[in-house]
C-alpha positions as CSV (number, residue, x, y, z in Angstrom):
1,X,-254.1,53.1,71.5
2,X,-255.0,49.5,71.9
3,X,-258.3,50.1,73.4
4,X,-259.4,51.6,70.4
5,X,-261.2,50.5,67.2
6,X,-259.6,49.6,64.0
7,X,-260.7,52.5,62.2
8,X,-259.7,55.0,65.0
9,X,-256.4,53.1,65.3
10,X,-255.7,53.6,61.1
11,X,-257.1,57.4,61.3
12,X,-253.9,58.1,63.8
13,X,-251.7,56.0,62.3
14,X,-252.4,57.2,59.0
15,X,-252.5,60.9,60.1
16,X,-249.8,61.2,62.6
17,X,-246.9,58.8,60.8
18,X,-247.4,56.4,63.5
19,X,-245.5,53.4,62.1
20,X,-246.0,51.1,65.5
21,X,-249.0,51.6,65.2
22,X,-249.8,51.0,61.4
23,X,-247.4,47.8,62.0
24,X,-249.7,46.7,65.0
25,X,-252.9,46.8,62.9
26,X,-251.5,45.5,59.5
27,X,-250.6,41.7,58.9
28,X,-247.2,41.3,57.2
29,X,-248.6,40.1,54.5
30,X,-251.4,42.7,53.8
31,X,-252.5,43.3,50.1
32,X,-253.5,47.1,49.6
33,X,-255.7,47.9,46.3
34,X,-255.9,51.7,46.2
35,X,-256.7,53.9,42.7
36,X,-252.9,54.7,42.5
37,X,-251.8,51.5,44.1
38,X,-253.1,48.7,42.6
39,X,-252.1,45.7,44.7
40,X,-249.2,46.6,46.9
41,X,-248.5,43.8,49.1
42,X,-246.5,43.8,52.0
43,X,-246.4,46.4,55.2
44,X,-243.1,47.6,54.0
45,X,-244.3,48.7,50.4
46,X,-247.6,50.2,51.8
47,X,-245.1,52.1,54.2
48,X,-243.7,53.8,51.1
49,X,-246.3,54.9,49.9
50,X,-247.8,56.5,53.0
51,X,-244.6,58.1,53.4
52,X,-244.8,59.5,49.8
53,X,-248.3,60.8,50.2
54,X,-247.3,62.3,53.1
55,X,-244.2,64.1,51.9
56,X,-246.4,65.4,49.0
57,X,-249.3,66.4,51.4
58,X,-247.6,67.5,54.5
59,X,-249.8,68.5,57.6
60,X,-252.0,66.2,56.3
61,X,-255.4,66.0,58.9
62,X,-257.3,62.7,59.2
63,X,-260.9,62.2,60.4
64,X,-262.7,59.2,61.3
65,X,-266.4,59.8,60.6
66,X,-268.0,56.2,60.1
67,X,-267.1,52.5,60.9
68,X,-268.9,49.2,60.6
69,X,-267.4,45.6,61.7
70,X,-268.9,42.3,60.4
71,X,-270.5,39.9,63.1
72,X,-267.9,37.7,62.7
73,X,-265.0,39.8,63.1
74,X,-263.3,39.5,59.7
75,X,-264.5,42.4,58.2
76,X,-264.2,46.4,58.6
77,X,-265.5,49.6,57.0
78,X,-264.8,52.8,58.2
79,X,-264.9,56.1,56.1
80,X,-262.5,59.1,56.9
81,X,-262.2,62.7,55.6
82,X,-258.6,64.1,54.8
83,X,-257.6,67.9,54.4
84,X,-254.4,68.1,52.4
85,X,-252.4,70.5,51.1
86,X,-250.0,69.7,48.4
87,X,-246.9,71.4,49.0
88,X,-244.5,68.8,48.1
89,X,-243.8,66.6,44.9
90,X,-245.6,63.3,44.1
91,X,-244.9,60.7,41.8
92,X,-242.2,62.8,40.3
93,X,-244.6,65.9,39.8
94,X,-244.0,69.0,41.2
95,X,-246.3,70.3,43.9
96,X,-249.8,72.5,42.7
97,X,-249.6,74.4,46.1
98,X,-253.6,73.0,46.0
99,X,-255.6,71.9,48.8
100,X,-258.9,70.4,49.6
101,X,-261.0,68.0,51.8
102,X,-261.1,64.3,50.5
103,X,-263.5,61.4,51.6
104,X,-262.6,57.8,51.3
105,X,-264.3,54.6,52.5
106,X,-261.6,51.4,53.4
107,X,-263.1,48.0,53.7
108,X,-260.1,45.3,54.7
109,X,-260.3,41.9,55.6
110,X,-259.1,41.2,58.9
111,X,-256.9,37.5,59.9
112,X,-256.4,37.4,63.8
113,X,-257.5,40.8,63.9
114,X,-254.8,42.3,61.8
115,X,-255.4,43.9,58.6
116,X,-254.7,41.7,55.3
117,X,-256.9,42.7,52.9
118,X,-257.5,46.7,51.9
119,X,-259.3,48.3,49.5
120,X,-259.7,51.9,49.0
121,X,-262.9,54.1,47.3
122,X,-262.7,57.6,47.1
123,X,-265.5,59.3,47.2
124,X,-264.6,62.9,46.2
125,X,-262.7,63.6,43.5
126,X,-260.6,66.4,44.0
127,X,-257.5,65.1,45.0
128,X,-258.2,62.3,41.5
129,X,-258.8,65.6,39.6
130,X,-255.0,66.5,40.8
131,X,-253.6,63.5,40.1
132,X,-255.2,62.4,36.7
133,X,-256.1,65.9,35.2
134,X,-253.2,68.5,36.2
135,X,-250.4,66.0,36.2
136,X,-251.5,63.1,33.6
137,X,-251.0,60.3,35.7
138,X,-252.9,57.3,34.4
139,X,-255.5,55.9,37.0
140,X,-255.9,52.4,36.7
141,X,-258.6,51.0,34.1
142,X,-259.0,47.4,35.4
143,X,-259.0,47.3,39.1
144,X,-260.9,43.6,39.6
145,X,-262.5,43.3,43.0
146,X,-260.0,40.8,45.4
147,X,-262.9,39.3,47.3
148,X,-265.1,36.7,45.7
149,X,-269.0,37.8,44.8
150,X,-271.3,37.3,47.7
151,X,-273.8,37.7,45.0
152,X,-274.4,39.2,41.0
153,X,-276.9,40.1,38.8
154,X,-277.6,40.8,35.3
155,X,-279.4,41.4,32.7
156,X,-276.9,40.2,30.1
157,X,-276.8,36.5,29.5
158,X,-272.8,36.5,29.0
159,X,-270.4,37.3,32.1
160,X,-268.2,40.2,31.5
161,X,-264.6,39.2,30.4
């Protein structure tokens, strides 16, 4: 699948359990900041956890709908819809037998055109409303953006702490 984008490249990987090719497009040294994985770093780490979402959501169904790459090369966007299921236990909770349609957006900084920077925004809240409402889990409450500001604004005179 080398002739195709990142995005499309993730969306298979990601959907099908295709570890060559996650290992192809990730850097060994990638830093993943997801709601319920707040800075994993390492392929092998960010490896377990796919493997865990997808033992909890198996069948899972992956769609690339939009991606975006920087002039430069060093950055990517690209926004995917999932359809899980959750038939199998997460986290140590036991499976709701719920399913749904989720949207996220990834934008990861790229080093030699391998992934080492990802960060994760869902954009439906479903599959949050599982995790957070019907089986407690706590989502993270500071989740500090790992790329310096391009630019801020404000109308307060003191920088958040």
């Amino acid at each position: 699948m080398s002739s195709h984008s990142l995005g499309e490249r993730f969306v298979h990987g990601l959907g099908t359990c295709d570890w060559a090719t996650l290992e192809q497009i990730y850097d060994q040294d990638v830093v993943l900041y997801a709601p319920l994985a707040w800075k994993v770093a390492g392929f092998g780490p960010i490896r377990r956890v796919v493997e865990e979402f997808h033992a909890a959501y198996p069948g899972l169904r992956v769609a690339l709908h939009d991606e975006f790459h920087s002039v430069d090369g060093t950055r990517v966007a690209f926004r995917f819809s999932m359809e899980w299921h959750n038939t199998g236990p997460f986290k140590g909770h036991d499976a709701t037998g719920e399913r749904g349609m989720t949207i996220e957006t990834h934008t990861v900084r790229l080093r030699e055109g391998r992934i080492i920077e990802q960060v994760v925004g869902a954009n439906t809240l479903h599959m949050k409303y599982l995790e957070m409402v019907r089986w407690g889990m706590e989502f993270p409450k500071i989740t500090p953006d790992p790329a310096p500001a391009i630019v801020s604004a404000s109308q307060d005179p003191e920088p958040a702490s």
